[in-house]
mmCIF file of the N, C-alpha and C atoms, coordinates in Angstrom:
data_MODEL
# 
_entry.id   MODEL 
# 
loop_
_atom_site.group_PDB 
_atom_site.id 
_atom_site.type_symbol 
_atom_site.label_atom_id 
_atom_site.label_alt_id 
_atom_site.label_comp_id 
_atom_site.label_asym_id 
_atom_site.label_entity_id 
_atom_site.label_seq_id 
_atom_site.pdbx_PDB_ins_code 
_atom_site.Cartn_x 
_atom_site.Cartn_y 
_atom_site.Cartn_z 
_atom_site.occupancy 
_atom_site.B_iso_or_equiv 
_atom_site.pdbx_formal_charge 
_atom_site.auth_seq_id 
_atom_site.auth_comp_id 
_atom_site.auth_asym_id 
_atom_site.auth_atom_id 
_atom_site.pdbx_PDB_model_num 
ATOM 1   N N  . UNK A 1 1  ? 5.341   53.949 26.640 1.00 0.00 ? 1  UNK A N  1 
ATOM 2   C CA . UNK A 1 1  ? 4.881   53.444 27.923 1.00 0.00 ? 1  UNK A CA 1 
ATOM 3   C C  . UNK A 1 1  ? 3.352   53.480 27.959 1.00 0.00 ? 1  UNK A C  1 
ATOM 4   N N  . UNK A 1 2  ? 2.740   52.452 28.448 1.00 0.00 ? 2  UNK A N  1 
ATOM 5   C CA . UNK A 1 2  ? 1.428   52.193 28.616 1.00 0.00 ? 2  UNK A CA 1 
ATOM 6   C C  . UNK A 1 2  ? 0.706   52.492 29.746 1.00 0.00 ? 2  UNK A C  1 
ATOM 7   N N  . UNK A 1 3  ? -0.496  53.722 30.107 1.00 0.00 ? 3  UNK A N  1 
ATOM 8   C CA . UNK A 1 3  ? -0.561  54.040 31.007 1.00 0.00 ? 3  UNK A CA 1 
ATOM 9   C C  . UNK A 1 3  ? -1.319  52.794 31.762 1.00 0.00 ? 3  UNK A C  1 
ATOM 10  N N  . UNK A 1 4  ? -0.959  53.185 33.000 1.00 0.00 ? 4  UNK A N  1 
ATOM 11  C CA . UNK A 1 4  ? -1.485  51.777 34.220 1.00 0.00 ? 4  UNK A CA 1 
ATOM 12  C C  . UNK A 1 4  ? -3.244  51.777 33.541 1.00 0.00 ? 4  UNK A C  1 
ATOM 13  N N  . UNK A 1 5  ? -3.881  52.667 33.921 1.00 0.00 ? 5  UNK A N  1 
ATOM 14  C CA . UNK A 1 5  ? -5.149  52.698 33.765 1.00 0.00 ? 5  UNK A CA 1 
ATOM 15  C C  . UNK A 1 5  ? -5.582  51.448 32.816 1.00 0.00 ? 5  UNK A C  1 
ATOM 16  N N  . UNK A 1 6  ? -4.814  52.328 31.557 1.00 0.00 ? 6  UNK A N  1 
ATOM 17  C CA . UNK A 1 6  ? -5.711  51.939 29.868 1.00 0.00 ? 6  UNK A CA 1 
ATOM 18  C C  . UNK A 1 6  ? -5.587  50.210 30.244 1.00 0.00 ? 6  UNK A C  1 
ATOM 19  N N  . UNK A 1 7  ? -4.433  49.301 30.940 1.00 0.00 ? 7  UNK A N  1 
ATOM 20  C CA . UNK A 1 7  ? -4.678  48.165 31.018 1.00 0.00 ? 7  UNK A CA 1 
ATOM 21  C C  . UNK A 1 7  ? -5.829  47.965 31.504 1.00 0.00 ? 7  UNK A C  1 
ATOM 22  N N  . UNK A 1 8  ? -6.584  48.263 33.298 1.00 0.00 ? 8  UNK A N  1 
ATOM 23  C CA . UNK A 1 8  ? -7.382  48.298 33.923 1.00 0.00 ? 8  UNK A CA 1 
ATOM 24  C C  . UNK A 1 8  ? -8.751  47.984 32.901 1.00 0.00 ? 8  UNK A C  1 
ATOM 25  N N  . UNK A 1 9  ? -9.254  48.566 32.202 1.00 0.00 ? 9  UNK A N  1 
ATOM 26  C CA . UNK A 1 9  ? -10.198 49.869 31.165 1.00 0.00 ? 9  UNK A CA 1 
ATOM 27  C C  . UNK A 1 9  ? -10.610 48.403 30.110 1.00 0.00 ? 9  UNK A C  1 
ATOM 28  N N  . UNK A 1 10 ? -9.070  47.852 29.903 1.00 0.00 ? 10 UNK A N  1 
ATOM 29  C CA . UNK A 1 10 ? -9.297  47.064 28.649 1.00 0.00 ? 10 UNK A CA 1 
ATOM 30  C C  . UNK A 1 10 ? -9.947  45.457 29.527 1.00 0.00 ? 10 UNK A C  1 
ATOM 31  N N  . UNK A 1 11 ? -9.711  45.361 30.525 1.00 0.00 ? 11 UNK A N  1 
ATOM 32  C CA . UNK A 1 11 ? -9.803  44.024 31.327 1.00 0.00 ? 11 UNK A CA 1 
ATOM 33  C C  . UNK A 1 11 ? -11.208 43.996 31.394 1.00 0.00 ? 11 UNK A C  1 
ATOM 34  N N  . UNK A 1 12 ? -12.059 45.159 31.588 1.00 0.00 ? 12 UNK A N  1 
ATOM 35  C CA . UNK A 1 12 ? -13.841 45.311 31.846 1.00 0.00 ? 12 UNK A CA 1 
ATOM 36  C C  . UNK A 1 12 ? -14.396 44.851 30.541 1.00 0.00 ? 12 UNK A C  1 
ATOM 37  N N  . UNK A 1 13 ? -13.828 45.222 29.429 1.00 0.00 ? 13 UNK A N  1 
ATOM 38  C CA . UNK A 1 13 ? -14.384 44.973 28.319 1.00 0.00 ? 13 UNK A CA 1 
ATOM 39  C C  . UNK A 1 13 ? -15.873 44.063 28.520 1.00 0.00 ? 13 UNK A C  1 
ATOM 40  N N  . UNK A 1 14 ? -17.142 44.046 27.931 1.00 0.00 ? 14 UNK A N  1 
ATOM 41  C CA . UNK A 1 14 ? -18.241 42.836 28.342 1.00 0.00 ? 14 UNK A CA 1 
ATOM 42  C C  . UNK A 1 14 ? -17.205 42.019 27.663 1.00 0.00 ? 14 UNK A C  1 
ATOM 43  N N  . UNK A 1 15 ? -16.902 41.739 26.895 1.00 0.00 ? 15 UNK A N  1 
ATOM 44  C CA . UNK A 1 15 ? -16.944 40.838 25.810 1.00 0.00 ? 15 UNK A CA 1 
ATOM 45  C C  . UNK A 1 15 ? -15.844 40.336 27.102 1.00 0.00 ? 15 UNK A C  1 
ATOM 46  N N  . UNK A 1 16 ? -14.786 40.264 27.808 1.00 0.00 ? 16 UNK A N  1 
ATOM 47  C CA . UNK A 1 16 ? -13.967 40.006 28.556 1.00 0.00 ? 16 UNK A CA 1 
ATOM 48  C C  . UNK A 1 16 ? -14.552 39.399 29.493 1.00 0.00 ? 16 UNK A C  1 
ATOM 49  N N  . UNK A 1 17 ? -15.204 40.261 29.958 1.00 0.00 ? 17 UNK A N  1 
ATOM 50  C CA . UNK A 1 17 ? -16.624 39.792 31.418 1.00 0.00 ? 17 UNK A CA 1 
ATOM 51  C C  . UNK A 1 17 ? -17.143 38.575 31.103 1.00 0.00 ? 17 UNK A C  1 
ATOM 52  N N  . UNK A 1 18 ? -18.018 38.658 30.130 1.00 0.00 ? 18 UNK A N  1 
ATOM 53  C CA . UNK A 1 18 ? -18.762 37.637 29.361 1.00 0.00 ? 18 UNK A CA 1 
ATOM 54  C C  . UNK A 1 18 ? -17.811 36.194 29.336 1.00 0.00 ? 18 UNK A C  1 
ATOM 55  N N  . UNK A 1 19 ? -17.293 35.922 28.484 1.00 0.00 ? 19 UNK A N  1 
ATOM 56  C CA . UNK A 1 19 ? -15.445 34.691 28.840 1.00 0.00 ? 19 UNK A CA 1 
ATOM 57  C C  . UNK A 1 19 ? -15.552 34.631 30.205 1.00 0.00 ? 19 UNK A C  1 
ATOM 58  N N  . UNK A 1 20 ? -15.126 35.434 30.973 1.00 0.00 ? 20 UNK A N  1 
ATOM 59  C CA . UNK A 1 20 ? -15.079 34.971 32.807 1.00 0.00 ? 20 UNK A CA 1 
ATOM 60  C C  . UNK A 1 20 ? -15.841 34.599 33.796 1.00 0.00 ? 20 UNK A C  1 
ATOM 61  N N  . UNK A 1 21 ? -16.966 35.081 32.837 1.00 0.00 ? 21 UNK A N  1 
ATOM 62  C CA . UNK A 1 21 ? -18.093 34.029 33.665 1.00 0.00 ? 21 UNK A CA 1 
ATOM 63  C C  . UNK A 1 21 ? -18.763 32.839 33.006 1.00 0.00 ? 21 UNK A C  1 
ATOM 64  N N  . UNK A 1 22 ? -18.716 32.713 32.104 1.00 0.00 ? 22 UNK A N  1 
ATOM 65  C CA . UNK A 1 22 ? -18.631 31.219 31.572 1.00 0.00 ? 22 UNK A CA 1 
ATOM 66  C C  . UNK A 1 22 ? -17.613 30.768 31.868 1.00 0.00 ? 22 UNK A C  1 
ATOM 67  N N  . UNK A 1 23 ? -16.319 31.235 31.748 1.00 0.00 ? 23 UNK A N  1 
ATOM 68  C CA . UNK A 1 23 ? -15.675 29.975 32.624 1.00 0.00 ? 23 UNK A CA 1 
ATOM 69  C C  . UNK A 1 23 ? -15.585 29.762 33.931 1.00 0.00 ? 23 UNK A C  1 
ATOM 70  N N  . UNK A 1 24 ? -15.835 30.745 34.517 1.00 0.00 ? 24 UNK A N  1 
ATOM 71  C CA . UNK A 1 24 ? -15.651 30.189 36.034 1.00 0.00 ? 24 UNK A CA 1 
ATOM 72  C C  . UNK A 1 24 ? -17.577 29.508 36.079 1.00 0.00 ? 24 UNK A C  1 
ATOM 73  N N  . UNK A 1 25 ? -18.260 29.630 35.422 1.00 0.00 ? 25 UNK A N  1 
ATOM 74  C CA . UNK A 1 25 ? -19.490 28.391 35.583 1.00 0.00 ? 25 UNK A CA 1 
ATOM 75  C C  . UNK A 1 25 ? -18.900 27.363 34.824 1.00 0.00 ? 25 UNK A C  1 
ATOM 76  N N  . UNK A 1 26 ? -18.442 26.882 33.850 1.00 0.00 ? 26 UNK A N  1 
ATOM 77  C CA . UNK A 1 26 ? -17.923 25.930 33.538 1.00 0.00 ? 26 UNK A CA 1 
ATOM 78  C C  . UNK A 1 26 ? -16.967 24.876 34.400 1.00 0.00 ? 26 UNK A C  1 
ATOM 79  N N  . UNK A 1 27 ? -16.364 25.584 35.213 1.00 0.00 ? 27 UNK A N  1 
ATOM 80  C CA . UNK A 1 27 ? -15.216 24.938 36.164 1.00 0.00 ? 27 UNK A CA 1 
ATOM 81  C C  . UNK A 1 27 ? -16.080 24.318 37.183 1.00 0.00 ? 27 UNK A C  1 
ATOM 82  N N  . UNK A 1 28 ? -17.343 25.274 37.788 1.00 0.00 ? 28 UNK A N  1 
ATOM 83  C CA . UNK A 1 28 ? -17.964 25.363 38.953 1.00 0.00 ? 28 UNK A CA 1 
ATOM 84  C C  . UNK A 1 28 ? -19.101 23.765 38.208 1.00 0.00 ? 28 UNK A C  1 
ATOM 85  N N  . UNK A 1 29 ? -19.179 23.693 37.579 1.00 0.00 ? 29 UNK A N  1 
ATOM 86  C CA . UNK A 1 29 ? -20.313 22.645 36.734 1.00 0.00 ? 29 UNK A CA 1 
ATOM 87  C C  . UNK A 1 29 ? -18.924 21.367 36.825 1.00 0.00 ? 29 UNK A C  1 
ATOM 88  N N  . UNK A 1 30 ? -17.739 21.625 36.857 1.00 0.00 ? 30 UNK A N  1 
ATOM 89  C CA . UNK A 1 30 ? -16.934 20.482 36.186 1.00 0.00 ? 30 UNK A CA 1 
ATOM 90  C C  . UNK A 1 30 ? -16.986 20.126 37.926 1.00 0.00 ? 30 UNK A C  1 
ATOM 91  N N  . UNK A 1 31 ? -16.513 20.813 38.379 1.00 0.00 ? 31 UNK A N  1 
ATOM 92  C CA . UNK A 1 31 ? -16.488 20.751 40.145 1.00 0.00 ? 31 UNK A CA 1 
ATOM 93  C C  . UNK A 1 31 ? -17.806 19.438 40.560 1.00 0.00 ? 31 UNK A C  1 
ATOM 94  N N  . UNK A 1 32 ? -18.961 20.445 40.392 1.00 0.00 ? 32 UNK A N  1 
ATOM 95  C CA . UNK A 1 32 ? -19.918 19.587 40.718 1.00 0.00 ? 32 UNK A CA 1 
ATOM 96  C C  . UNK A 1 32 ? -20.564 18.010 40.335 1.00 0.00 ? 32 UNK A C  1 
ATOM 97  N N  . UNK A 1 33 ? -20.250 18.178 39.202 1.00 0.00 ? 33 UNK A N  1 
ATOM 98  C CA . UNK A 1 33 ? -19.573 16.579 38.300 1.00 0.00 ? 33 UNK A CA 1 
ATOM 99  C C  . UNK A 1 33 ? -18.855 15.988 39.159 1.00 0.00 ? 33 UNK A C  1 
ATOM 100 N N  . UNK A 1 34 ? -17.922 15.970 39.688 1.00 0.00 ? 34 UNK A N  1 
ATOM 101 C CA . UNK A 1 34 ? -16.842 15.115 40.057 1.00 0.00 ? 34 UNK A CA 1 
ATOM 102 C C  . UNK A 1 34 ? -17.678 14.676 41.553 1.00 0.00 ? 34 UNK A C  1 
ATOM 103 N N  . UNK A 1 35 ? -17.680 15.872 42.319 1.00 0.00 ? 35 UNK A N  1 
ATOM 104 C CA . UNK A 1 35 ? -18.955 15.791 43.527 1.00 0.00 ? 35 UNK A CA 1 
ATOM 105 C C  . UNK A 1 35 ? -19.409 14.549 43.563 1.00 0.00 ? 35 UNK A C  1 
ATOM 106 N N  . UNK A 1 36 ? -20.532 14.830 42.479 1.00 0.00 ? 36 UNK A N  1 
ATOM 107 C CA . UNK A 1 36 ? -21.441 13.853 42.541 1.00 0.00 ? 36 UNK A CA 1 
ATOM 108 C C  . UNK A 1 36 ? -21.080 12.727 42.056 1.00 0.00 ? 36 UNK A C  1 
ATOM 109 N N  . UNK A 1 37 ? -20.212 12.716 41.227 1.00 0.00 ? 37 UNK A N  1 
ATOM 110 C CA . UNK A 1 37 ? -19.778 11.033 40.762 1.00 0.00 ? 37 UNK A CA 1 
ATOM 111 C C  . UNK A 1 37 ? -18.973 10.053 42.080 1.00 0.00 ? 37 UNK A C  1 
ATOM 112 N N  . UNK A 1 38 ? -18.831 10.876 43.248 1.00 0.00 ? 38 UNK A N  1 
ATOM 113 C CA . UNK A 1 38 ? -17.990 10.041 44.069 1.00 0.00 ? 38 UNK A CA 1 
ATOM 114 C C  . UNK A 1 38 ? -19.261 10.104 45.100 1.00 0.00 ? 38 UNK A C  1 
ATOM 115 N N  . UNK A 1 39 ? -20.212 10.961 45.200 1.00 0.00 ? 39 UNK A N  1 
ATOM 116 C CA . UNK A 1 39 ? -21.850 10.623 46.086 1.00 0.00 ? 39 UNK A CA 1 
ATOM 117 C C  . UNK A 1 39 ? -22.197 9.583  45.974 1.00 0.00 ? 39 UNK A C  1 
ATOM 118 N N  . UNK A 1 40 ? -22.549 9.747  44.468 1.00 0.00 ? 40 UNK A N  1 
ATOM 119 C CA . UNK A 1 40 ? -23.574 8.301  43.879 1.00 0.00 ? 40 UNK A CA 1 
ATOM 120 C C  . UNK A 1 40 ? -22.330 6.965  43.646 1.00 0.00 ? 40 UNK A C  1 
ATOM 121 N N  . UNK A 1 41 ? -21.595 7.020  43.842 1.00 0.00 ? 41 UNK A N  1 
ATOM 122 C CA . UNK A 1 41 ? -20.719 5.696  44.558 1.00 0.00 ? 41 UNK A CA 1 
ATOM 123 C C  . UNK A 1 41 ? -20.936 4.634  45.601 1.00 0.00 ? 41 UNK A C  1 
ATOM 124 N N  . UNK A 1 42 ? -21.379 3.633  45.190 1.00 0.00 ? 42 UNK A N  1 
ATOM 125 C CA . UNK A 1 42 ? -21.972 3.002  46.554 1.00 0.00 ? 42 UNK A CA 1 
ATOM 126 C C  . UNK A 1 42 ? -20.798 2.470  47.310 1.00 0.00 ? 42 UNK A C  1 
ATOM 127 N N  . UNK A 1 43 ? -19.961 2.089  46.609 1.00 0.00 ? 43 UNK A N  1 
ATOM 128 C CA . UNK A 1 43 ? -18.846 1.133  47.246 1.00 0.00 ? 43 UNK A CA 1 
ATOM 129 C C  . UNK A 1 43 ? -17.626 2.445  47.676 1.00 0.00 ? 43 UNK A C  1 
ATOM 130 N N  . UNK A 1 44 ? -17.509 3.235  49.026 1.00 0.00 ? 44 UNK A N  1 
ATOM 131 C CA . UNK A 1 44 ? -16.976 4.750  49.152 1.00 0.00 ? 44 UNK A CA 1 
ATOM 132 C C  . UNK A 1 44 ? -15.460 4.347  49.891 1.00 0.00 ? 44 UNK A C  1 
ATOM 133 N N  . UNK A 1 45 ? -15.119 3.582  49.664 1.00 0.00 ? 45 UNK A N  1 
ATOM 134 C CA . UNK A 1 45 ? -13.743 2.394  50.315 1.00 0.00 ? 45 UNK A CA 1 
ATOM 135 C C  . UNK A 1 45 ? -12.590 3.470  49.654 1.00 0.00 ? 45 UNK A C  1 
ATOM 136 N N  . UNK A 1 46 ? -12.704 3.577  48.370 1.00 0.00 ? 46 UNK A N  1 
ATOM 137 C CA . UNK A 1 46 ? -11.614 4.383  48.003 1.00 0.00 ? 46 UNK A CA 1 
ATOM 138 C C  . UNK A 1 46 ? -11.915 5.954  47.845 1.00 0.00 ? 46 UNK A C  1 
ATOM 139 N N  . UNK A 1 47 ? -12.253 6.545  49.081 1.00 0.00 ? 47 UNK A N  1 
ATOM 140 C CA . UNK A 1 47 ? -12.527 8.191  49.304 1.00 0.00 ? 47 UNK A CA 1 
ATOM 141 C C  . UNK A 1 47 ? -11.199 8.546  48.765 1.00 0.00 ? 47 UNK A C  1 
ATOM 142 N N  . UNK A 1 48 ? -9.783  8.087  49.347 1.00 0.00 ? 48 UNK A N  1 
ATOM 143 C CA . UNK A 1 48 ? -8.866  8.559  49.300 1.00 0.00 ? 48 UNK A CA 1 
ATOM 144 C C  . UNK A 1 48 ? -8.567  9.196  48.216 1.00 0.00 ? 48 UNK A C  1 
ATOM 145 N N  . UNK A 1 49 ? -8.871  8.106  46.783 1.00 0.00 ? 49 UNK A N  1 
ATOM 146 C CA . UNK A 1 49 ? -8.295  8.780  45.669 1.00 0.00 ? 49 UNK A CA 1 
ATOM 147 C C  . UNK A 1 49 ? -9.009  10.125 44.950 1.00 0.00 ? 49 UNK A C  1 
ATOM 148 N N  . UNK A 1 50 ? -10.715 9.742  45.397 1.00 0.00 ? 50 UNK A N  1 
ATOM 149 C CA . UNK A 1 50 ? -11.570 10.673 45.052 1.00 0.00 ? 50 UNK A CA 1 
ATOM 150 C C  . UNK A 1 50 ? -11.227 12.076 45.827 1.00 0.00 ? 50 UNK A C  1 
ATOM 151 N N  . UNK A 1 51 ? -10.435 12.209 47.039 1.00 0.00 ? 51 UNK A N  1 
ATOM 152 C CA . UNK A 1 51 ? -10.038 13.247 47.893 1.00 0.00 ? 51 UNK A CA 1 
ATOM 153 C C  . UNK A 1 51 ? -9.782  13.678 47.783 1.00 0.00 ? 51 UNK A C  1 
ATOM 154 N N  . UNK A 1 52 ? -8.031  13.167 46.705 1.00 0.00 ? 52 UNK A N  1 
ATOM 155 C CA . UNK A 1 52 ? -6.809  13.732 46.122 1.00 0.00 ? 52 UNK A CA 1 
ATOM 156 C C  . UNK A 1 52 ? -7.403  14.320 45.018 1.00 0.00 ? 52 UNK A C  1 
ATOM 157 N N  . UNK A 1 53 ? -8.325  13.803 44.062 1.00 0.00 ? 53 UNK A N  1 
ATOM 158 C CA . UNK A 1 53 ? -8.068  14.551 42.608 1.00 0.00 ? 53 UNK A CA 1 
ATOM 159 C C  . UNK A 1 53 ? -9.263  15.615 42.810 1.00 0.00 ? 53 UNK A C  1 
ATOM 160 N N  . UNK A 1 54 ? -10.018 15.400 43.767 1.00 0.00 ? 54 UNK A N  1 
ATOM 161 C CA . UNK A 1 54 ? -11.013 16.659 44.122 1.00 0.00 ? 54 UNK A CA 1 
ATOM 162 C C  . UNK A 1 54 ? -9.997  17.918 44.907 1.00 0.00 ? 54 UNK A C  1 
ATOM 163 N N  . UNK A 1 55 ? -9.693  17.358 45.761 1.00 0.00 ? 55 UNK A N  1 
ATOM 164 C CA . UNK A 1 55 ? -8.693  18.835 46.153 1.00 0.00 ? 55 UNK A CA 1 
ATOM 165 C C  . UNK A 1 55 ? -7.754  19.073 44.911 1.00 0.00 ? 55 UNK A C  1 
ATOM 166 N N  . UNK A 1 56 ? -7.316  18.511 43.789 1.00 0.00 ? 56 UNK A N  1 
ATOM 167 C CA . UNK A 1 56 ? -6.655  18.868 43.219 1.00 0.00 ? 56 UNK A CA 1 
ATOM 168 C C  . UNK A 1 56 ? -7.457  19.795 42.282 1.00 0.00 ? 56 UNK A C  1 
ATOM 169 N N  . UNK A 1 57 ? -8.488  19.302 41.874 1.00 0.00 ? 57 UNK A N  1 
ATOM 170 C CA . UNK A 1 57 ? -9.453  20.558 40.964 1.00 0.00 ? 57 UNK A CA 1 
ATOM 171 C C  . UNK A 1 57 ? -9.652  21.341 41.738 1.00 0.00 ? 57 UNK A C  1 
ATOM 172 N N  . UNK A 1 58 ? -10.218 21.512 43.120 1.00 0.00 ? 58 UNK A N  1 
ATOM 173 C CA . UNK A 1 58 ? -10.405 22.747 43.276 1.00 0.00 ? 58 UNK A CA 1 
ATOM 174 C C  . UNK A 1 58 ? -9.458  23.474 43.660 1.00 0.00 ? 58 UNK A C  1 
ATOM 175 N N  . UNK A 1 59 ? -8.447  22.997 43.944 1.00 0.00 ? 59 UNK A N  1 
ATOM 176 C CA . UNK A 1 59 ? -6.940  24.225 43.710 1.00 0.00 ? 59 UNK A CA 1 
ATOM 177 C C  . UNK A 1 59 ? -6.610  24.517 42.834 1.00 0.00 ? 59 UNK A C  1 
ATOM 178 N N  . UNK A 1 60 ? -6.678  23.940 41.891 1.00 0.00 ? 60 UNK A N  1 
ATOM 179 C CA . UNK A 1 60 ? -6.616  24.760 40.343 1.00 0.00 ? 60 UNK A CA 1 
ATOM 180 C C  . UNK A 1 60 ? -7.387  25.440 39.801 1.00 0.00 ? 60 UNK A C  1 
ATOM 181 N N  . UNK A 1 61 ? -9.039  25.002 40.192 1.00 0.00 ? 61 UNK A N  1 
ATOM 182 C CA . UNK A 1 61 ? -9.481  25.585 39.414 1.00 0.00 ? 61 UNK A CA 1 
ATOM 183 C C  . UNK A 1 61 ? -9.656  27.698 39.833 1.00 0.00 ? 61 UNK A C  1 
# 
């Protein structure tokens, strides 16, 4: 049996840390991409679809 802790202990690792924050800036950069590609849109007629797949990244991500 594996004590509760030692999981806890192993999750801090930097090297663990380090991975989780590059990806959550990576997601947060992919986020802002999408943002702006439906800003700089001049013709904004189809928000709808840009709506759907933006709420869909940011619920996933």
């Amino acid at each position: 049996m594996i004590p509760l802790g030692s999981t806890r202990r192993r999750d801090r690792e930097p090297r663990r840390l380090r991975y989780r924050i590059q990806k959550q800036y990576q997601q947060a950069r992919e986020q802002i991409t999408a943002v702006k590609m439906y800003v700089e849109d001049i013709d904004q007629r189809d928000w709808d679809e840009y709506a759907e797949r933006l709420t869909f990244a940011l619920n996933t991500a």
